[in-house]
C-alpha positions as CSV (number, residue, x, y, z in Angstrom):
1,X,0.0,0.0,0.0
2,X,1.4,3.4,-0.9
3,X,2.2,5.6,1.7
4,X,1.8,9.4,0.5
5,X,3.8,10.4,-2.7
6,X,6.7,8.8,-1.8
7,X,6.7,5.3,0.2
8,X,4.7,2.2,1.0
9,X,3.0,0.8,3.9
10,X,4.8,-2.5,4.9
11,X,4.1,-5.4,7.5
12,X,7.7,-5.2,8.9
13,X,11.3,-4.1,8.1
14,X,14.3,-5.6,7.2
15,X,16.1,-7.3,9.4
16,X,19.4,-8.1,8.0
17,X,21.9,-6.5,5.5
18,X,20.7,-8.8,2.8
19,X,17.2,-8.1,3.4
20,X,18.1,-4.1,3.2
21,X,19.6,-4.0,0.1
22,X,17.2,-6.2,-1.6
23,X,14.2,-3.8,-0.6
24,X,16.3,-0.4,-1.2
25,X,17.2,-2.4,-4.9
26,X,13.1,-3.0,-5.1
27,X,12.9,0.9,-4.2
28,X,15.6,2.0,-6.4
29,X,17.1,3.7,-3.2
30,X,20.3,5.6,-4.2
31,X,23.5,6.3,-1.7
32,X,24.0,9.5,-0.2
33,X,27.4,11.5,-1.2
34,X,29.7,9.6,1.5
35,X,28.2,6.3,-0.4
36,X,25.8,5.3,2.5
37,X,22.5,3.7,1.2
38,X,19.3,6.2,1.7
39,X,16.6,2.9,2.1
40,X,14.7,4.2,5.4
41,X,11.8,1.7,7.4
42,X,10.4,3.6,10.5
43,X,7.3,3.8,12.2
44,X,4.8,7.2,11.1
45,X,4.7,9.7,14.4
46,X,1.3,8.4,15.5
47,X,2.9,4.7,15.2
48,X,0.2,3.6,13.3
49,X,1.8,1.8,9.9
50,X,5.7,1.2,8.9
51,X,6.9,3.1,6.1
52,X,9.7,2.4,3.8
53,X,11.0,4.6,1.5
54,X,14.1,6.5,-0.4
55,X,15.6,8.9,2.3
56,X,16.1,12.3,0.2
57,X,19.3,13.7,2.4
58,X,22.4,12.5,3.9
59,X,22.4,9.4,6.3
60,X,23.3,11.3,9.3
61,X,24.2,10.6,12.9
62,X,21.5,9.9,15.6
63,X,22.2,9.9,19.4
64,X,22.2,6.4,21.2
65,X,18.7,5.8,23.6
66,X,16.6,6.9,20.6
67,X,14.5,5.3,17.7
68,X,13.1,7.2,14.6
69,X,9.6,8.2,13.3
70,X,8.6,9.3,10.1
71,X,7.3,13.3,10.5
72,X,6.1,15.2,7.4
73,X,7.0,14.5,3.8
74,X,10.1,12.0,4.0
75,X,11.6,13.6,7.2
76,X,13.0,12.1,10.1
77,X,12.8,12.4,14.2
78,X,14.1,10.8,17.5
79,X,12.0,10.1,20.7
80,X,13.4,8.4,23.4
81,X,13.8,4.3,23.4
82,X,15.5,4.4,26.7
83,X,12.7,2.9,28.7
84,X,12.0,-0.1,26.4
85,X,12.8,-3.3,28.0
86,X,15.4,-4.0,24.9
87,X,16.2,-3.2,21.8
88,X,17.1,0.6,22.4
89,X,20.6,1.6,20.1
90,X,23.4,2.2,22.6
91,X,25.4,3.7,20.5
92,X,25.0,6.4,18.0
93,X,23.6,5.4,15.1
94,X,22.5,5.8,10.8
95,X,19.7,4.9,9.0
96,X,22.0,2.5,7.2
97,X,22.0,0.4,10.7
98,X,18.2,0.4,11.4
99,X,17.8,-3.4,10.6
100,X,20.0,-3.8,13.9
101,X,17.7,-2.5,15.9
102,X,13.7,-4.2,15.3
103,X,12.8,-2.8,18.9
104,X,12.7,0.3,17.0
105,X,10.0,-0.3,14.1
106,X,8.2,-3.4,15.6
107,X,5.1,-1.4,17.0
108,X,1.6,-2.5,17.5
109,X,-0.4,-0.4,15.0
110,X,-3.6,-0.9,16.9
111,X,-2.7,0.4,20.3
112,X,-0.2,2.8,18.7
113,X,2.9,1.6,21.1
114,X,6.2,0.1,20.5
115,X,6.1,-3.8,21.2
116,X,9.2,-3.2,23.2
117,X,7.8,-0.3,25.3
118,X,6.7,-2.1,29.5
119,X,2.9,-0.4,29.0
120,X,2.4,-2.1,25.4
121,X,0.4,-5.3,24.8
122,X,2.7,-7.8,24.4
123,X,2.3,-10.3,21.2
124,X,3.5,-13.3,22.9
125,X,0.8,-12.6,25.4
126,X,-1.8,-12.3,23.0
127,X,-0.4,-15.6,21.2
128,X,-0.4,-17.6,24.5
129,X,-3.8,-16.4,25.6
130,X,-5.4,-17.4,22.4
131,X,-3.4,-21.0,22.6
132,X,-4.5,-21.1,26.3
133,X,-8.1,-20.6,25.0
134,X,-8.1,-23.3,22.2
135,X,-6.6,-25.7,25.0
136,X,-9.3,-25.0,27.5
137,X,-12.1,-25.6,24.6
138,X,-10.8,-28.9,24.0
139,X,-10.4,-30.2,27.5
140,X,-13.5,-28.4,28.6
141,X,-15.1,-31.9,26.5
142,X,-14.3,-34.5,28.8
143,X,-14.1,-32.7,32.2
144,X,-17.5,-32.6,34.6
145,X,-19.8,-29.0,33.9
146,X,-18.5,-28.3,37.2
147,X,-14.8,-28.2,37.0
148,X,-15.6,-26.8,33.4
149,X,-16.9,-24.1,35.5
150,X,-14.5,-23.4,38.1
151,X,-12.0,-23.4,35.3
152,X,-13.7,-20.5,33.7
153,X,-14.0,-18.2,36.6
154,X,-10.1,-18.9,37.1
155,X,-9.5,-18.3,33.4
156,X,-11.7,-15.4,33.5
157,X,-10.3,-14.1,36.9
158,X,-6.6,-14.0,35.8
159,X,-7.6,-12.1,32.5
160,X,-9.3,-9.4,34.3
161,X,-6.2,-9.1,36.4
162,X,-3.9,-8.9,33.9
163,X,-6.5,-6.5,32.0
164,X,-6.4,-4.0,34.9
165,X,-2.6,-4.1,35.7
166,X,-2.5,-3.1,32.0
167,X,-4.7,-0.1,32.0
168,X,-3.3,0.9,35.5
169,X,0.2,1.3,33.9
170,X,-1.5,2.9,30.7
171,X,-2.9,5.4,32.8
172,X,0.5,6.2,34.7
173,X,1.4,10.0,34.3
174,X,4.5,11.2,33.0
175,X,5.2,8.2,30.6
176,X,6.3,10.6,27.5
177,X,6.9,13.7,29.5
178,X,10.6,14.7,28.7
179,X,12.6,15.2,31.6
180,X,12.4,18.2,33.3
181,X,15.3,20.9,34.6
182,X,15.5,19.0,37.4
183,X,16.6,16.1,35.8
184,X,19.2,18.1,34.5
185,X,20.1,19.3,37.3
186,X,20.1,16.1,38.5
187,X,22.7,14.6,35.9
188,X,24.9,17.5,35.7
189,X,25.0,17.7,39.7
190,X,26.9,13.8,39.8
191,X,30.5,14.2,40.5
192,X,33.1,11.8,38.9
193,X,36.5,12.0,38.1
194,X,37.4,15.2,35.4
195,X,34.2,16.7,36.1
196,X,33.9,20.2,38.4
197,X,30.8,21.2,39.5
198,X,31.3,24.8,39.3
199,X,31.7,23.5,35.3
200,X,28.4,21.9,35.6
201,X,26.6,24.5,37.2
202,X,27.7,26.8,34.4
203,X,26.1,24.0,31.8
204,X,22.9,24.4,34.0
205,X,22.8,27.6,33.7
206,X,23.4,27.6,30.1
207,X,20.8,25.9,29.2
208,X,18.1,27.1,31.2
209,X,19.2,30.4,29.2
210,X,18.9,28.9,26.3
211,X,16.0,27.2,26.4
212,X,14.5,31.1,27.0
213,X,15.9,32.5,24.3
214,X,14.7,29.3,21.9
215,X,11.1,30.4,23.8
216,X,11.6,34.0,22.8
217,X,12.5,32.9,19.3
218,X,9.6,30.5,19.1
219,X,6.8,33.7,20.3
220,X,8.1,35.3,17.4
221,X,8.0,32.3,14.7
222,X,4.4,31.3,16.0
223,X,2.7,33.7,17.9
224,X,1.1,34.0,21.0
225,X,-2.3,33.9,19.6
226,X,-1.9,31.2,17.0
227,X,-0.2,29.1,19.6
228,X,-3.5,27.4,20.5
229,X,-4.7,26.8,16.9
230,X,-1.1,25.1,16.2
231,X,-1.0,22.7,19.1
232,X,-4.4,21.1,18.8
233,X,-3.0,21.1,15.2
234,X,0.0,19.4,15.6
235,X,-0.9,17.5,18.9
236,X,-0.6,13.9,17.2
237,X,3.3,14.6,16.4
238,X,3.7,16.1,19.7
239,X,2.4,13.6,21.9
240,X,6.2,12.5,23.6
241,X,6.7,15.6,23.8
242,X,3.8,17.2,25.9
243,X,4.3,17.9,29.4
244,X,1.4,16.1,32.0
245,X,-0.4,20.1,32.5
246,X,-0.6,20.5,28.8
247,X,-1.9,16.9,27.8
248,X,-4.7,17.8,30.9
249,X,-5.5,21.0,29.2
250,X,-5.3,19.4,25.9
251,X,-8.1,17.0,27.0
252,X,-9.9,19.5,29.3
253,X,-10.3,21.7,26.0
254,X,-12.1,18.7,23.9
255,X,-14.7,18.8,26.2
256,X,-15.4,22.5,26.7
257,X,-16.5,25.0,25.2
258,X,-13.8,27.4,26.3
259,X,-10.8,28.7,24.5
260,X,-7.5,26.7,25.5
261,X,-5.4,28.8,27.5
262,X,-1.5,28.3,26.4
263,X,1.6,29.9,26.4
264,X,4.7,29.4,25.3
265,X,5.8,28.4,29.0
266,X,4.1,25.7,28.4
267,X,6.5,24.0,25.7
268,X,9.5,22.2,26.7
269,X,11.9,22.0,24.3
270,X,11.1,19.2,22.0
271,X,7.7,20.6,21.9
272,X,9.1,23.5,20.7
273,X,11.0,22.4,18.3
274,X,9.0,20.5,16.8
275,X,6.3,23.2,16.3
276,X,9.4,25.5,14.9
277,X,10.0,22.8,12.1
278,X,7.1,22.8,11.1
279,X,7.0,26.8,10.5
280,X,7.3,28.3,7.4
281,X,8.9,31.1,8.8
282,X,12.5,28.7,10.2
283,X,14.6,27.6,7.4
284,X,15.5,23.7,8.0
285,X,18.7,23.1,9.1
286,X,21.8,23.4,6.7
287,X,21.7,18.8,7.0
288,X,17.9,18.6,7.4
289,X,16.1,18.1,10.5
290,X,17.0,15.7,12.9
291,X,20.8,15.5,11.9
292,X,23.7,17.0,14.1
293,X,24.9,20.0,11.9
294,X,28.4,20.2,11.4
295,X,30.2,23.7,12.9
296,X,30.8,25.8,10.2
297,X,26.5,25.7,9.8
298,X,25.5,28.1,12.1
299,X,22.3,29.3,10.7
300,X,18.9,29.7,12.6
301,X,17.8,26.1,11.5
302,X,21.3,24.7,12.8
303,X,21.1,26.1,15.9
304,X,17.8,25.0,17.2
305,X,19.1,21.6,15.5
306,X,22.1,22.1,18.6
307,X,19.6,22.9,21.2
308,X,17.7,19.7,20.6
309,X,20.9,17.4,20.4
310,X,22.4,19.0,23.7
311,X,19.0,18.6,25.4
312,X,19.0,15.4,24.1
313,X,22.4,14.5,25.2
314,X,21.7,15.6,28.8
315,X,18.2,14.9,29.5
316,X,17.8,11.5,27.2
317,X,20.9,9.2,27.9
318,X,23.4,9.0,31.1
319,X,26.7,10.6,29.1
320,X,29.4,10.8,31.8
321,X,30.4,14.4,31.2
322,X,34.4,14.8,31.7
323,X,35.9,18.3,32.0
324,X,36.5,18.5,28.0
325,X,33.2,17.3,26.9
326,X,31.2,20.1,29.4
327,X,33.4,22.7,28.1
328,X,32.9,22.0,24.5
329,X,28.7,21.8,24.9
330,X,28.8,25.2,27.2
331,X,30.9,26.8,24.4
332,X,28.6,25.6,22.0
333,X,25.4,26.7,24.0
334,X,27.2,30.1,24.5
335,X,27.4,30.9,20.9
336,X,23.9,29.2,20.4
337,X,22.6,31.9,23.0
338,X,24.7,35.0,21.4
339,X,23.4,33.6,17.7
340,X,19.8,33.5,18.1
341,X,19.5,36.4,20.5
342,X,20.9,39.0,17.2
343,X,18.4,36.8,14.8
344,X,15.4,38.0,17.5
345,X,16.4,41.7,16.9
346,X,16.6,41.1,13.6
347,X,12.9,39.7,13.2
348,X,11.6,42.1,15.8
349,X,13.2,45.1,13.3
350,X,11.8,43.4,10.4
351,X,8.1,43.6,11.9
């Protein structure tokens, strides 16, 4: 089944070398220009269907702890596998190595979840209930009506358990939220050798700065009165990404007749970003979205690409952070912060 313009709908993806170059030769897939094949099978955002298709960029580097989703026309984003019970990457990784890692595109369409994720249906529990079933039926033939019975309010007992344990952890808040700044302050805090925490604080700091001038960047890309309209828009590709207060007032607003009530204070990071990607006023990033630009790019699409990655890199995975490492990302953020702060005066001149 075609997917869009430009892939098809498939029942699973390769799993092997072989098996990915015989479906990127099917596709006609070309190599990007450092000769790395462009054949891409990832999950939509809503994790509904597995697409496969021609990847139109270069085959760049994603961080370790995260799996990709299909966003848009043909582009690519990373949510957080670090919570799966296997399967996550742990190490970075290209599009060229997804068949290594089936965790990341074996989802269960129908309860929109990754098989791997603790709060999805299992298929092996499915199977075995339905095997369990068949078995039952056939012995229920030569055993008295009333064991028959007394079997079936078992049976039936343990299925309700199971039932409610799974909707209990469904209903668990928090799941998707993406860490907050005291998480990070959290990680950076933790002492080991080469690292000094006057260093970290300064990282901290940083990035708390940064993450308000990315919100004072993002009032003027989307403003404060269209904020509304572009959330419940774009709610479906944002659903890792919402906080717990704004998935309440999400759901709060689809039952009322009142306007929802948002700011931009009420965006995280990857909400933001997402949202900004998706603007027609942000040029993508000089590698595309999703790809760590390299640092001679430095243009407004780069740098919000930064921001993500560093968030990424401190919220999303456990990097030990030696001396060198926490100097290079608060250099990095610095210039970030210096960069995007003259593009706000710019756009604020300009309206």
């Amino acid at each position: 089944m075609k997917y869009k313009s430009f892939g098809n709908i498939v029942d699973s993806c390769p799993r092997s070398r072989t098996e990915r170059d015989n479906a990127a030769s099917k596709l006609n897939c070309g190599v990007d220009k450092y000769g790395r094949n462009l054949y891409t099978c990832v999950p939509t955002a809503d994790l509904t269907a597995v697409v496969e298709y021609c990847f139109k960029s270069t085959a760049g580097l994603y961080e370790k702890g995260t799996c990709l989703i299909l966003v848009g026309d043909g582009d690519l984003d990373d949510i957080s596998c670090t919570h799966f019970k296997e399967g996550c990457p742990k190490v970075p990784f290209r599009i060229t190595d997804l068949y290594q890692y089936p965790a990341c595109h074996n989802i269960n369409a129908k309860d929109r979840c990754f098989y791997a994720d603790p709060i999805c249906p299992d298929k092996s529990f499915i199977q075995k209930s339905n095997e369990n079933m068949m078995s039952f039926k056939h012995q229920s033939l030569i055993v008295p009506s009333f064991t028959m019975g007394l079997v079936s309010l078992v049976l039936v007992t343990v299925l309700i358990f199971f039932a409610v344990i799974y909707f209990v952890k469904k209903m668990k808040k928090g799941r998707y939220s993406a860490p907050n700044s005291e998480r990070i302050e959290a990680l950076l805090s933790y002492d080991s050798t080469g690292r000094l925490p006057d260093q970290n604080h300064q990282l901290y700091v940083l990035m708390l700065n940064c993450t308000e001038t990315m919100r004072n960047f993002f009032d003027i890309c989307i403003p404060p009165q269209r904020l509304a309209e572009v959330v419940i828009s774009s709610r479906q590709a944002m659903k890792y990404s919402l906080s717990e207060d704004l998935r309440k007032k999400i759901y709060a607003y689809q039952d009322s007749s009142e306007p929802l009530q948002i700011s931009s204070k009420d965006l995280n990071i990857s909400a933001m970003y997402i949202l900004l990607r998706n603007s027609p006023s942000v040029q993508p990033p000089s590698n595309g979205w999703g790809r760590i630009p390299e640092e001679n790019q430095i243009t407004e699409g780069d740098d919000l690409e930064r921001i993500r990655q560093i968030r990424n890199i401190l919220a999303h995975t456990k990097y030990d952070l030696d001396y060198e490492r926490c100097k290079k990302i608060s250099s990095d953020l610095t210039k970030v912060i210096r960069r995007l702060q003259e593009g706000i005066l710019r756009r604020r001149n300009q309206l």
